[in-house]
C-alpha positions as CSV (number, residue, x, y, z in Angstrom):
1,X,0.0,0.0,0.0
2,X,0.9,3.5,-0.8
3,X,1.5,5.6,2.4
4,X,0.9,9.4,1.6
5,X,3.1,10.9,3.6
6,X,5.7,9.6,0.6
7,X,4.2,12.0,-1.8
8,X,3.4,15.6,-0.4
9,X,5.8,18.2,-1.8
10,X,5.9,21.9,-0.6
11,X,4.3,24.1,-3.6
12,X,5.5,27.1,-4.5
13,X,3.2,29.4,-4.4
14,X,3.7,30.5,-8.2
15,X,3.0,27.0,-9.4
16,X,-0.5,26.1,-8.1
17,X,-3.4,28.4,-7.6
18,X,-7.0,26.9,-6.5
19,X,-9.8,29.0,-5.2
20,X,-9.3,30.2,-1.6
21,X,-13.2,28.8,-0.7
22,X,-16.0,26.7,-1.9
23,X,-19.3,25.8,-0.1
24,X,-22.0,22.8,-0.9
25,X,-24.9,21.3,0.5
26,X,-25.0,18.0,2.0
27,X,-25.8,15.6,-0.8
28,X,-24.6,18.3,-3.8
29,X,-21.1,17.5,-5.7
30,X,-17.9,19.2,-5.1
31,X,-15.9,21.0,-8.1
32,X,-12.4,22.1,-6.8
33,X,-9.9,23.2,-9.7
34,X,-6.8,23.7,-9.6
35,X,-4.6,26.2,-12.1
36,X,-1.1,24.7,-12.8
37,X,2.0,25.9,-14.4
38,X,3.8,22.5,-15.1
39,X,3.7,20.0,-17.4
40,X,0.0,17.1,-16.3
41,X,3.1,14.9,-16.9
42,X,3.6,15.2,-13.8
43,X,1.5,13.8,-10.7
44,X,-0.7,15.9,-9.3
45,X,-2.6,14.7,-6.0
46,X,-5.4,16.3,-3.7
47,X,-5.0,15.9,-0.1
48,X,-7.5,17.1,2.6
49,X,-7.7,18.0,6.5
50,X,-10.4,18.0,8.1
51,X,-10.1,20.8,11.1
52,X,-8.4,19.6,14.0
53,X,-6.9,16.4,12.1
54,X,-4.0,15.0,10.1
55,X,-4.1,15.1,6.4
56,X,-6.0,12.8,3.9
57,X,-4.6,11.8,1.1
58,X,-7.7,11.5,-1.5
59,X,-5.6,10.5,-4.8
60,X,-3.4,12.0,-7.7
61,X,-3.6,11.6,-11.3
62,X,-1.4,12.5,-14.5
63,X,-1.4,11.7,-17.9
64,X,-1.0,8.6,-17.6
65,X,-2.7,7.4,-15.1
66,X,-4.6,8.0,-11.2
67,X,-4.5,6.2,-8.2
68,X,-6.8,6.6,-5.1
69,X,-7.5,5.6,-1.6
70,X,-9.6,2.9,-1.6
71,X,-12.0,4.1,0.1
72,X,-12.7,7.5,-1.0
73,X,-12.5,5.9,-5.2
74,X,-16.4,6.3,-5.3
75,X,-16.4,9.6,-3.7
76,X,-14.0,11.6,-5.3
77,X,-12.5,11.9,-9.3
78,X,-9.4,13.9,-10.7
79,X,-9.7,15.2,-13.8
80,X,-7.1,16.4,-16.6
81,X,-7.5,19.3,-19.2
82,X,-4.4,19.4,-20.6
83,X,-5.3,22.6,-22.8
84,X,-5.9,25.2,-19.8
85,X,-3.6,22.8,-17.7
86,X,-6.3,22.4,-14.7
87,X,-6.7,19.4,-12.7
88,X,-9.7,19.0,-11.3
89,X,-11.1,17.3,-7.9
90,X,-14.8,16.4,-8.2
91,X,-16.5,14.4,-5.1
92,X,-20.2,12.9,-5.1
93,X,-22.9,13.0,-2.0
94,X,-20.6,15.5,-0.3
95,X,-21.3,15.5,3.9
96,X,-20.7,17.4,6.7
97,X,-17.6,14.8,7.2
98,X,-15.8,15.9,4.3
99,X,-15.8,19.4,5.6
100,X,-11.8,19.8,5.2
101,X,-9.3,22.4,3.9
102,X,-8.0,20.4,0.1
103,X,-5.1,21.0,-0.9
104,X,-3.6,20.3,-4.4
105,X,0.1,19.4,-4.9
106,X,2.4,18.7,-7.2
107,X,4.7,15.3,-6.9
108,X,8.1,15.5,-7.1
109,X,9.4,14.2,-10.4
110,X,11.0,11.2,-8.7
111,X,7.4,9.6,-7.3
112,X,6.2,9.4,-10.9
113,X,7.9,6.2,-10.8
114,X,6.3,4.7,-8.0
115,X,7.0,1.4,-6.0
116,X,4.3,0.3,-4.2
């Protein structure tokens, strides 16, 4: 199994931007983007943290392919647009529990050949 802690990167803030807020109801779908300046060849993840708790990693995706927790796969999706270079976290049923801060990363170039 993949441990998370493996793959979180300090961003620069020049490489990343995402939107400082987003609010849904209970039940709706969450749409989190995320603006990058590098190539999709590289991973991108989103992680989360719930207030007052460690971080969650959700899953990461590039061009070539995504992994995710098991169980948060039929919550959450990343998607790729390679054009505007946005990566995109959407989650289903959304609940007060998933209530966190998300963060999106980018991998260091050396995880995109990952042993797991």
């Amino acid at each position: 199994h993949m441990k998370s802690a493996l793959f979180i990167e300090h961003i620069q803030n020049n490489q990343l931007t995402q939107p400082a807020s987003e609010t849904v109801q209970p039940g709706q779908r969450l749409t989190i983007s995320c603006q990058v300046s590098y190539s999709l060849g590289y991973y991108t993840a989103w992680i989360r943290q719930p207030a007052g708790k460690g971080l969650e990693w959700i899953g990461m995706k590039y061009t070539g392919g995504s992994y995710y927790k098991d169980s948060l796969k039929n919550k959450f999706s990343i998607d790729l647009d390679t054009s505007s270079k946005t990566v995109t976290l959407n989650g289903q049923n959304m609940q007060p529990e998933d209530s966190a801060v998300y963060f999106c990363a980018r991998l260091h170039s050396d995880t995109n050949h990952l042993q797991t």
